[in-house]
C-alpha positions as CSV (number, residue, x, y, z in Angstrom):
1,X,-31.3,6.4,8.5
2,X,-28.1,3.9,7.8
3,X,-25.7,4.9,5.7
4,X,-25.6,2.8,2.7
5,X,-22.1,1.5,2.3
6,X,-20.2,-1.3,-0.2
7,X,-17.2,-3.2,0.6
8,X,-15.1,-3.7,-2.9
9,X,-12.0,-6.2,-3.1
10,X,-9.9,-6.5,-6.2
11,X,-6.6,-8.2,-6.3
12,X,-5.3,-7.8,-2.6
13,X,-4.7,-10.5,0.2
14,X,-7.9,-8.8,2.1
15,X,-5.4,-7.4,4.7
16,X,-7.3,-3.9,5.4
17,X,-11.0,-5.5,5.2
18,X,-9.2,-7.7,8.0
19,X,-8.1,-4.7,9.9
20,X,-11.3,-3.7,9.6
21,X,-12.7,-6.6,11.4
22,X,-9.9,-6.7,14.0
23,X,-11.8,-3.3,15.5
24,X,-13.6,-6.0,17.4
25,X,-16.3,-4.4,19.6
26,X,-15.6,-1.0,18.5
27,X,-17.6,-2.3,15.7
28,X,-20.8,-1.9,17.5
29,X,-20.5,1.7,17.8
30,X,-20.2,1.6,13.9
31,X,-22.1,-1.3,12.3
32,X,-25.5,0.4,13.7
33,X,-25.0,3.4,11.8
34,X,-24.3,1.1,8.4
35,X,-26.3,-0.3,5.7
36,X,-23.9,-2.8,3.8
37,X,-25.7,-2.9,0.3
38,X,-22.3,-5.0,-1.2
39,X,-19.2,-7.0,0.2
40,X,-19.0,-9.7,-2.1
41,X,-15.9,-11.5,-0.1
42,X,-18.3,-11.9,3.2
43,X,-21.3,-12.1,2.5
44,X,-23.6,-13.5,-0.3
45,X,-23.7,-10.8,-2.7
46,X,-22.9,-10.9,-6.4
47,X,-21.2,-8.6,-9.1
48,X,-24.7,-7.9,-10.6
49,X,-25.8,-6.6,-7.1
50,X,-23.5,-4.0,-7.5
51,X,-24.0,-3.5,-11.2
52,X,-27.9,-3.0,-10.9
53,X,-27.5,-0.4,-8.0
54,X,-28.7,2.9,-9.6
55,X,-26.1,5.3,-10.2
56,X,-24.7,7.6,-7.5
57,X,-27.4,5.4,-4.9
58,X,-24.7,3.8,-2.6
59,X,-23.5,6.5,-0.1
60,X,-20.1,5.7,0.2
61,X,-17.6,2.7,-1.2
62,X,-14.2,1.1,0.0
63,X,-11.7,-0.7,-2.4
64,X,-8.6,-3.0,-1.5
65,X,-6.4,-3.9,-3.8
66,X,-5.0,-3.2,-6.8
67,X,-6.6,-3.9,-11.0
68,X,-4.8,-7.3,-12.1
69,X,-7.4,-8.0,-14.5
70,X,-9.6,-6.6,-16.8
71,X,-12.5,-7.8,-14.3
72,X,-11.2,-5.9,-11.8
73,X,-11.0,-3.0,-14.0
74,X,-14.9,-3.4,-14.8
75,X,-15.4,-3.8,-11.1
76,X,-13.8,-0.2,-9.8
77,X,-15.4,1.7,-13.0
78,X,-18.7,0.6,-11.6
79,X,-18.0,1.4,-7.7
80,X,-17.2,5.0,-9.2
81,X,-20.5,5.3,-10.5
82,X,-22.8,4.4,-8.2
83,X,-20.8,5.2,-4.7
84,X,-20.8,9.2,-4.2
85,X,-18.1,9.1,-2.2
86,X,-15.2,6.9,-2.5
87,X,-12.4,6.2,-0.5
88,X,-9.2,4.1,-1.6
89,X,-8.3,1.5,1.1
90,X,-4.6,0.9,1.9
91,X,-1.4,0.5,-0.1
92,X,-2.3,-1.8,-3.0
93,X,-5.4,0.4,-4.1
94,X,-3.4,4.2,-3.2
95,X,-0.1,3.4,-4.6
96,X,0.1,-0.2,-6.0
97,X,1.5,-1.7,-3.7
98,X,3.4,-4.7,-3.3
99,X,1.6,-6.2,-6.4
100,X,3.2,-3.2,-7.9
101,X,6.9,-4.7,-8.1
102,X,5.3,-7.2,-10.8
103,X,5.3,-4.4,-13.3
104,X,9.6,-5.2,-13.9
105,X,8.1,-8.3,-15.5
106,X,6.4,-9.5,-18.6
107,X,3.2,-11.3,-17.4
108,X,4.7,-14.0,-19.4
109,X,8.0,-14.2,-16.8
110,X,5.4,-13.4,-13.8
111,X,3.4,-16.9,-15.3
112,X,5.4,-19.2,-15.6
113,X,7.3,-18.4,-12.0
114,X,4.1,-18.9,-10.7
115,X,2.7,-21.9,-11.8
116,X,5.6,-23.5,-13.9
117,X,8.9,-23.0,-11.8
118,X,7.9,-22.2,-8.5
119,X,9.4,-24.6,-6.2
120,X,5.8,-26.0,-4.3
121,X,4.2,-26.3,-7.9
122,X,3.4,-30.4,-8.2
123,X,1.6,-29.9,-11.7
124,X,2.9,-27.1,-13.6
125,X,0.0,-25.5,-15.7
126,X,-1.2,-22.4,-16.1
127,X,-4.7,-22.3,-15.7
128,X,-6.5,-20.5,-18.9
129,X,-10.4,-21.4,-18.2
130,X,-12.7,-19.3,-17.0
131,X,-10.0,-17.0,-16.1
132,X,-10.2,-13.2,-16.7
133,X,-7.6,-11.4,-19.0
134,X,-4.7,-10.0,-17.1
135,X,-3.3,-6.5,-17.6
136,X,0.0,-5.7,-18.9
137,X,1.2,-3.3,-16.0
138,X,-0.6,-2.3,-12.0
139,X,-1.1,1.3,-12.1
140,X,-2.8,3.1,-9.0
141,X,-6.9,3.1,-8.7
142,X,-6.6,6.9,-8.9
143,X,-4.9,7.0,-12.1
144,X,-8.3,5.2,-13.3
145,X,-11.1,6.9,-11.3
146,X,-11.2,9.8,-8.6
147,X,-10.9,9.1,-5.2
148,X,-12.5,11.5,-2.5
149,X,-10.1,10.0,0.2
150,X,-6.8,7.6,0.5
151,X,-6.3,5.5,3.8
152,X,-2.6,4.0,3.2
153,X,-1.1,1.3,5.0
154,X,0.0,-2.6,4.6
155,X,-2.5,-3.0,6.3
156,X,-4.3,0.5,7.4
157,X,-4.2,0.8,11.3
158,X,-7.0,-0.5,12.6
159,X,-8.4,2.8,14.6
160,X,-8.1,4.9,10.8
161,X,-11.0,2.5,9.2
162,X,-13.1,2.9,12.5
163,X,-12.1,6.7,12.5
164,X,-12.6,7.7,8.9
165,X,-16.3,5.7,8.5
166,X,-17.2,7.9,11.7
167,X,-15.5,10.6,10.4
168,X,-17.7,10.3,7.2
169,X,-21.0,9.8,8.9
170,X,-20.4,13.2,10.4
171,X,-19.8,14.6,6.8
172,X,-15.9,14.9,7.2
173,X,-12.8,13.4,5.3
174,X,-9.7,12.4,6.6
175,X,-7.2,15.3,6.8
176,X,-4.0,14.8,4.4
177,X,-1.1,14.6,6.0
178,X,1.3,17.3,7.3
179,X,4.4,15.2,8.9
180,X,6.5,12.4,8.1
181,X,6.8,9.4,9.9
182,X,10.2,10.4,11.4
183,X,8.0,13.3,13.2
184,X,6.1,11.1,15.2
185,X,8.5,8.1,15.7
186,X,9.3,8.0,19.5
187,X,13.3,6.9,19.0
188,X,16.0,9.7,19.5
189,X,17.6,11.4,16.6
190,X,20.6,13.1,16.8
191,X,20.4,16.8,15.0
192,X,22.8,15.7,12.4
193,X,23.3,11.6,11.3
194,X,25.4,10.2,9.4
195,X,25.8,6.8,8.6
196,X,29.6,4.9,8.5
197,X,27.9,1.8,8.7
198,X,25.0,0.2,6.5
199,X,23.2,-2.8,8.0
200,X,20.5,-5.2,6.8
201,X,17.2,-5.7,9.2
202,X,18.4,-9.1,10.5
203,X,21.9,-8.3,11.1
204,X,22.5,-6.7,15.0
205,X,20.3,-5.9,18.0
206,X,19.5,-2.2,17.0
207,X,19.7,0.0,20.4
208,X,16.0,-0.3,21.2
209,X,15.9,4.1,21.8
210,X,18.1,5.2,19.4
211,X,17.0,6.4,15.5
212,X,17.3,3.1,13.4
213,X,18.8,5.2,10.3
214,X,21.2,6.9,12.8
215,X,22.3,3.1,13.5
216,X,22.8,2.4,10.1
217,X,19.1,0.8,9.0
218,X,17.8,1.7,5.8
219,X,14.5,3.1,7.4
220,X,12.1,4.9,5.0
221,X,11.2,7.2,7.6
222,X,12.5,10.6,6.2
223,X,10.1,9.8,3.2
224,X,7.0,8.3,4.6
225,X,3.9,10.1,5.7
226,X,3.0,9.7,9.5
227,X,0.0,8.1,10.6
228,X,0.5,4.2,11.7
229,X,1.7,5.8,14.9
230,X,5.1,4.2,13.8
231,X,4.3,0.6,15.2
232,X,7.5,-1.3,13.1
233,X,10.3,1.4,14.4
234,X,8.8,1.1,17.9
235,X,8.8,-2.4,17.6
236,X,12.6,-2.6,16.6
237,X,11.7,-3.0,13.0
238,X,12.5,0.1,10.3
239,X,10.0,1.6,8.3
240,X,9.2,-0.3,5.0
241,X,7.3,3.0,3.6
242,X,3.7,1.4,3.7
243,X,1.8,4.4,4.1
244,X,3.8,6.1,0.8
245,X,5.2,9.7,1.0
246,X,5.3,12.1,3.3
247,X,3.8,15.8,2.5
248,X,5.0,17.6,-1.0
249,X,7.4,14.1,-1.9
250,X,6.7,13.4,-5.8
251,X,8.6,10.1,-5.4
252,X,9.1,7.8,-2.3
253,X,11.9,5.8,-3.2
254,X,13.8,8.9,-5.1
255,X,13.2,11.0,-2.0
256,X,14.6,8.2,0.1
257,X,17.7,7.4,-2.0
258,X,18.3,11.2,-1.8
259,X,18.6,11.6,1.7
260,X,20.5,8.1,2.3
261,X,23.0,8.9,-0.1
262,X,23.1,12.6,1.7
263,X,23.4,10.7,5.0
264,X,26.7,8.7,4.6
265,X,29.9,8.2,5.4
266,X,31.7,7.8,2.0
267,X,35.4,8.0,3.9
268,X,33.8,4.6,5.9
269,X,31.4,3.0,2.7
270,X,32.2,3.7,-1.0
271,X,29.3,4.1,-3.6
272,X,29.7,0.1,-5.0
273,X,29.7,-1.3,-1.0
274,X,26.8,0.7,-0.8
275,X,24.9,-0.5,-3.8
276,X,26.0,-3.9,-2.8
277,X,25.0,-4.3,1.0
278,X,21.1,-2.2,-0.6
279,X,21.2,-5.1,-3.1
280,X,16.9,-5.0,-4.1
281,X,17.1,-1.4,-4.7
282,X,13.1,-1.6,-6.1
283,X,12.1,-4.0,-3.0
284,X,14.2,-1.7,-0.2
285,X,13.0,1.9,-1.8
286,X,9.7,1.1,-3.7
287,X,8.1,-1.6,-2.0
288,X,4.8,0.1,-1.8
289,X,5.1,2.4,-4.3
290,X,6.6,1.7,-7.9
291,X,3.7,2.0,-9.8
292,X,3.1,5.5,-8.2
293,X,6.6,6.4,-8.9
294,X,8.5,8.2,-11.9
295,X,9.9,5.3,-12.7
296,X,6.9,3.2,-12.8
297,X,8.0,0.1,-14.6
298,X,10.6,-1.5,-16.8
299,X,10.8,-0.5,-20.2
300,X,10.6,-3.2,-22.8
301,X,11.9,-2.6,-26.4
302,X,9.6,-3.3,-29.0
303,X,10.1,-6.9,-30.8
């Protein structure tokens, strides 16, 4: 019998749902197997479908993206309850996400750079029909309801989706874990680095073998969990930390600024150049991840 599965998008760009799709015919192997009872963004289901499911009746649930509104709140409160297992699909709905960085502004500030100031806006307006109330700050799905498993990534790999579903139709979960990224990157590292150099992605032609931190990249590599198979360094491009920490790291970007600042050279760049040439410390270190971090947003004194 086909396992009953739903398909849940909150506020994302549908990135993972479209690495989903881009298994192409690896699908057939998997589609077979699948009853999709809900995936409101592709086919003609509504909210009520999934509302009027019985509790605990769907056999498994995916969400993307991250609760921007009080909708999308409603929306993963209900997947809880009637999926028995759920799994959390990429960065936005494990850690936050990119969406995340919006928590160092006021909604109001987020607003009006939206549709007042932004630079392609023709008619500035904020639109306030039929439009659902947004929350204050992004926190992470789990922090709301319990996940039974977390595929990270902006977007996940491909090969994970088609790997966990089959996984799960065999009764098993993704393992955690164990290495970080830096484990299974294919570039040479030296046994000790150190950096008298600090460079921005766009400024060189990194040595296509050697360690990108070793050239002086700020790669997130040391703090990232493995798992992409470490497709940007390979490509010449350094980790952006999209699939969040590695094993026993509390915080991504604390773990990160820890071992760069335990990495350089400070006879060759002093503390402000270093600061300086970093410039978007919550962009370079918590792009994924600042709603999952210890630090999760700005604080705002009472008016």
């Amino acid at each position: 019998m086909p396992v009953k599965i739903a398909l849940l998008q909150l506020g994302s760009c549908w990135g993972c749902y479209q690495s989903l799709l881009d298994n192409h015919e690896a699908l057939l192997d998997i589609l077979p197997e699948l009853d999709i009872v809900f995936w409101h963004t592709v086919t003609d289901f509504k909210y009520s479908d999934l509302e009027n499911y019985e509790d605990g009746s769907i056999d498994v649930g995916t969400v993307e993206g991250v609760c921007r509104t009080e909708h999308d709140l409603h929306l993963l409160k209900v997947m809880r309850k009637k999926c028995k297992v759920l799994i959390s699909l990429g960065s936005c709905s494990t850690y936050g996400g990119i969406y995340g960085l919006l928590n160092l502004y006021t909604m109001d500030e987020a607003l009006k750079r939206k549709f007042i100031e932004a630079e392609s806006v023709e008619e500035p307006t904020i639109p306030d029909v039929d439009v659902p109330k947004m929350l204050d700050f992004i926190v992470p799905n789990r922090k709301i309801v319990d996940f039974d498993a977390f595929l990270p990534g902006c977007p996940v790999v491909s090969a994970d989706i088609a790997n966990a579903i089959l996984g799960l139709l065999k009764g098993e979960l993704p393992p955690p874990p164990q290495r970080t990224l830096c484990d299974e990157c294919p570039r040479e590292k030296s046994e000790v680095i150190t950096i008298k150099q600090l460079k921005r992605d766009y400024e060189g032609i990194p040595d296509p073998d050697k360690c990108l931190l070793e050239q002086g990249y700020i790669c997130m590599g040391p703090a990232t969990r493995e798992g992409c198979g470490a497709l940007c360094p390979s490509a010449g491009m350094p980790c952006r930390g999209c699939y969040g920490p590695g094993p026993n790291v509390i915080d991504q970007g604390a773990k990160m600024i820890s071992a760069l600042g335990s990495i350089v050279d400070y006879e060759s760049i002093s503390p402000e150049e270093l600061v300086e040439k970093v410039g978007d410390v919550a962009g370079t270190f918590y792009n994924f991840f600042l709603p999952s971090g210890i630090i999760s947003k700005t604080v705002r004194k009472a008016k």
